[in-house]
C-alpha positions in Angstrom: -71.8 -50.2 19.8 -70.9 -49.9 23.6 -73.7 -52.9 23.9 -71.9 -55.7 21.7 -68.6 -56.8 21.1 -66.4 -54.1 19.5 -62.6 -53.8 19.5 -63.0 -49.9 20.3 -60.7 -50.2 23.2 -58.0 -51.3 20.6 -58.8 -48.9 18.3 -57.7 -46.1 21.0 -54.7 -47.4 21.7 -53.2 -47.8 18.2 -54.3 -43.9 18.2 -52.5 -43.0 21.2 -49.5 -45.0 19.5 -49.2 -43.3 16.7 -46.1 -41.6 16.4 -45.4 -39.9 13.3 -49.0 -38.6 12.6 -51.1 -36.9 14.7 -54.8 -38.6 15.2 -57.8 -36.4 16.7 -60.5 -39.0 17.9 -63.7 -38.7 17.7 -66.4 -41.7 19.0 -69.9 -41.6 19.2 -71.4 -44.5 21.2 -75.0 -45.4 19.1 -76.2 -47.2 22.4 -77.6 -46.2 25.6 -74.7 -48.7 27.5 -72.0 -46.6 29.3 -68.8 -46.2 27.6 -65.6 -48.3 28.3 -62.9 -46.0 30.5 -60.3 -46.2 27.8 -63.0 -44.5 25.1 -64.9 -42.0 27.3 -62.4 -39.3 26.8 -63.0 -39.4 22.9 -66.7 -40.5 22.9 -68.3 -36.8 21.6 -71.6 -38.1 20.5 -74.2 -40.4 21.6 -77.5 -42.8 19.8 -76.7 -40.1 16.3 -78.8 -42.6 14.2 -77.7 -44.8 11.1 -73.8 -44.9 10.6 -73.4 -42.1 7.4 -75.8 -39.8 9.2 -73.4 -39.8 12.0 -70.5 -39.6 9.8 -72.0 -36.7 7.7 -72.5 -34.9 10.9 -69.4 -35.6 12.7 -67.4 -34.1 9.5 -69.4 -31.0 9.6 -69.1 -30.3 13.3 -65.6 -31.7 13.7 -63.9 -31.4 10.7 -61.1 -28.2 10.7 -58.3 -26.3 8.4 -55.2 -28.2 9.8 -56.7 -31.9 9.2 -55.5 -33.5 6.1 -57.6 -36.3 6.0 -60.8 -38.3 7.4 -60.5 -41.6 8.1 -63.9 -43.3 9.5 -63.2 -46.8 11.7 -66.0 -49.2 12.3 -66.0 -50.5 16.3 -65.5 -54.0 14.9 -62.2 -54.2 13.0 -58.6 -55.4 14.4 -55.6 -52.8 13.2 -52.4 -54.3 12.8 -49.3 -52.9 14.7 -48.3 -49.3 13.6 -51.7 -49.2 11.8 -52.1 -45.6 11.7 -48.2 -44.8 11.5 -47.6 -46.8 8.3 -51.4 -46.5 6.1 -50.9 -42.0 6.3 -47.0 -43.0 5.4 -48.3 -44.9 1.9 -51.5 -42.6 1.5 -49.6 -39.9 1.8 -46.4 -40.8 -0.5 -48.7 -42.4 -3.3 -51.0 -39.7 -3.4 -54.2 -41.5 -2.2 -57.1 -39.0 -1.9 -60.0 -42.1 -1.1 -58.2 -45.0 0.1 -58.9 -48.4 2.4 -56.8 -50.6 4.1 -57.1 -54.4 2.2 -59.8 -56.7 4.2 -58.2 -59.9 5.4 -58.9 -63.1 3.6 -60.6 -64.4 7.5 -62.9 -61.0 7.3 -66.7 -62.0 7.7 -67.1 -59.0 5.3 -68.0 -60.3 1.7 -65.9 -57.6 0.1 -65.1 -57.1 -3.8 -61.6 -58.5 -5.9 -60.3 -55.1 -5.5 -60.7 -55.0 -1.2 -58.8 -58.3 -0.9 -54.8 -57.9 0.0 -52.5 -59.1 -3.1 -48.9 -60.9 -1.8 -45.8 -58.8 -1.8 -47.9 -55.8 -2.4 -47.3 -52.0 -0.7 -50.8 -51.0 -2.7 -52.9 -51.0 -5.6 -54.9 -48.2 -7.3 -58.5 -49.3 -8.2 -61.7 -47.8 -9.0 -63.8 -48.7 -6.1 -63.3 -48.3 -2.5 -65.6 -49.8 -0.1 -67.8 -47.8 3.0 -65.9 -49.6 5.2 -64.8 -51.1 7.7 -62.3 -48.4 7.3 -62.7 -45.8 4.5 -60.2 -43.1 4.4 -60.7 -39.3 2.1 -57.9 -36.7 2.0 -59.1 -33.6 2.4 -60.0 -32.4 -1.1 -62.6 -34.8 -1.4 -64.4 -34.2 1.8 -66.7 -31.6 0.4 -67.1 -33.2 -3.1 -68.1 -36.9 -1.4 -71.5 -37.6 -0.5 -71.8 -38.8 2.9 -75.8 -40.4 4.5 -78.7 -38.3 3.5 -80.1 -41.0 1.1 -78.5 -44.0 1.9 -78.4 -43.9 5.9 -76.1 -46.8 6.1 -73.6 -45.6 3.5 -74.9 -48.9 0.5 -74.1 -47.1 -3.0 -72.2 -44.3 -2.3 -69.4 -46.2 -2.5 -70.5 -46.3 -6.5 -70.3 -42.4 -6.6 -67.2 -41.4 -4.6 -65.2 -43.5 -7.6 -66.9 -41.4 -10.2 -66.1 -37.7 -8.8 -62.3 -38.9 -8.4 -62.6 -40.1 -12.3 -63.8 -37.1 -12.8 -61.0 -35.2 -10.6 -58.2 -37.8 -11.9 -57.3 -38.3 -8.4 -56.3 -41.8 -7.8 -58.0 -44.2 -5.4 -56.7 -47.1 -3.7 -56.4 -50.0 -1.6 -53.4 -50.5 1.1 -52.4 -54.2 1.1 -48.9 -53.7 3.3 -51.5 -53.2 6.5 -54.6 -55.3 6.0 -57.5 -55.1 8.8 -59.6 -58.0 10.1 -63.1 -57.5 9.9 -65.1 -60.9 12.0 -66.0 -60.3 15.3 -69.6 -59.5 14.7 -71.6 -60.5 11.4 -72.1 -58.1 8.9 -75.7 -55.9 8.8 -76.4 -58.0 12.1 -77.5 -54.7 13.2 -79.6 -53.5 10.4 -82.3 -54.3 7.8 -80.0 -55.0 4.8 -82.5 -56.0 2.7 -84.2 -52.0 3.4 -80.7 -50.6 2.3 -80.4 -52.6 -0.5 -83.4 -51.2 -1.8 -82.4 -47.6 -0.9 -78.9 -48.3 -2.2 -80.9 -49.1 -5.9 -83.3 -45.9 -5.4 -80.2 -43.8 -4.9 -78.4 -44.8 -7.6 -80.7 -44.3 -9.7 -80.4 -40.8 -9.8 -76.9 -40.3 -9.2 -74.0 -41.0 -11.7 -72.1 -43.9 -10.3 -70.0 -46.5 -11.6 -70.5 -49.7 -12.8 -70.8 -52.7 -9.7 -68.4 -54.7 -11.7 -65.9 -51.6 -11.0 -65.2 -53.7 -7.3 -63.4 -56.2 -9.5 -60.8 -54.0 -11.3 -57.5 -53.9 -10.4 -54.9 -51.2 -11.9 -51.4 -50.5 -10.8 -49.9 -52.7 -8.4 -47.2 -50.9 -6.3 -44.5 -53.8 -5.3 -42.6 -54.0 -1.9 -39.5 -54.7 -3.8 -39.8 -51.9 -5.7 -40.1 -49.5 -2.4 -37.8 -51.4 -0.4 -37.7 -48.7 2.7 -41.2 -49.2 3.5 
């Protein structure tokens, strides 16, 4: 959102930074404002519409052999240092095939028990990952995931990404050793949420999902001091 305030600038340079993974970047800017300098060279797509139409598109059109993962990053959120570096690290050795970074406790974002970072934690596995503002799939689950169509802004699909990994028995989990923070614009300021909650319920009604109270579960919790070398 070229227009507001956004963090995208940041957001390129913890990609360029990255130094054990490689990143390919892809923006689209959903106003008519001109892009910054910094994200021009990575903006592909302009004004694509509501957030998981994008998304669904961009993975279609972008998406190739040699990438292991899709990680989508909302223009508002503030990465720690070595973001990108350290989450693939833990994603990667734990296994992760949906994954989020924990939401900081000063995030705007009212998130569920299971988004929230837990002291002295590397991770925990859950049964709920949120649509953002940063959702991560490995590769597997790509074509398995619903992405937009139904719910434009991505409200309930969160509810059916859990049930396909049940299904799978991939694991799913939530990366407290790099929480984000999520507060420099409101949350739906953008958007009628009142219209997605309502699609969010119509979708769900038809889909198999699991329960809301699943954002409250907590399973393993993977201790630092177990994994010292982190």
């Amino acid at each position: 959102m070229a227009d507001r305030p956004n963090l995208a600038d940041k957001l390129v340079e913890s990609v360029e930074e990255a130094k054990s993974v490689k990143l390919d970047l892809v923006i689209t800017n959903n106003t008519s404002c001109q892009s910054s300098n910094a994200t021009a060279p990575y903006v592909k797509y302009s004004l694509l519409g509501k957030k998981f139409v994008s998304v669904e598109r961009m993975i279609k059109e972008q998406l190739k052999p040699y990438h292991d993962y899709v990680i989508i990053v909302d223009d508002d959120v503030k990465l720690p240092t070595e973001f990108f570096d350290k989450y693939f690290k833990i994603v990667n050795g734990f296994g992760l095939i949906v994954s989020q970074p924990a939401i900081s406790s000063d995030s705007n974002a009212p998130c569920g028990k299971v988004s929230k970072p837990i002291p002295q934690s590397i991770a925990h596995l859950t049964q709920f990952v949120e649509i953002g503002p940063v959702t991560c799939f490995e590769k597997r689950a790509v074509p398995l995931c619903p992405f937009g169509g139904v719910s434009p802004m991505g409200w309930g699909l969160d509810f059916v990404w859990p049930r396909i990994c049940m299904q799978k028995r991939w694991p799913m989990g939530v990366v407290d050793f790099v929480p984000v923070q999520h507060n420099i614009r409101e949350v739906a300021e953008n958007y009628e949420s009142q219209k997605e909650y309502m699609l969010m319920h119509e979708y769900l009604s038809k889909v198999a999902h699991v329960p809301f109270c699943s954002k409250d579960v907590i399973g393993q919790i993977i201790s630092v001091k177990d994994y010292p070398q982190i």
